[in-house]
N, C-alpha and C positions, 0 to 999 in steps of 0.2 A: 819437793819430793819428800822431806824428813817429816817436815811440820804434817803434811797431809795423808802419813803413811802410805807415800805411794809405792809401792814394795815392786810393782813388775817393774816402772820407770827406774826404780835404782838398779835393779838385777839387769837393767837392759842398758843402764850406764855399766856396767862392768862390774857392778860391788859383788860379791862374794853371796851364792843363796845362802848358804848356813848363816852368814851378820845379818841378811835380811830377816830372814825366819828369826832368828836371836832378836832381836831389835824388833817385831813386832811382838814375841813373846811377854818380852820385857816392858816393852813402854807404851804398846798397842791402849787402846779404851778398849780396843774390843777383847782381842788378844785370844779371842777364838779361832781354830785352825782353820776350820772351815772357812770362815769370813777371809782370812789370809787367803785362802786358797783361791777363792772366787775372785779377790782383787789381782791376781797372776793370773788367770784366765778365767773371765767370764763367761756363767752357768749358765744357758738357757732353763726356761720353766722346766720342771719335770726329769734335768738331767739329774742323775747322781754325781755327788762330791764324796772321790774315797780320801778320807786322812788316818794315816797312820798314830792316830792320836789318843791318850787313855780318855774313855767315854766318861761322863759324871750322872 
């Protein structure tokens, strides 16, 4: 689950969202919110993904 950032598997082991979100911010490759978001519930095509995140 660490090694592969699996972030929903951990949140659904009991870890804490905020270490998760923290811990993909931090050590993600991708480290994009969205991408985070999508691996915690998967987007169909066409859906929108709202993150509360500063845009770049």
């Amino acid at each position: 689950m660490i090694v592969s950032f699996d972030v929903a598997s951990l949140q659904k082991a009991g870890v804490n969202p905020m270490l998760t979100m923290g811990f993909w911010q931090e050590l993600s490759p991708h480290g994009d919110m969205r991408v985070y978001m999508q691996r915690l519930r998967p987007v169909t095509d066409g859906e929108t993904v709202y993150v509360a995140a500063i845009k770049q």
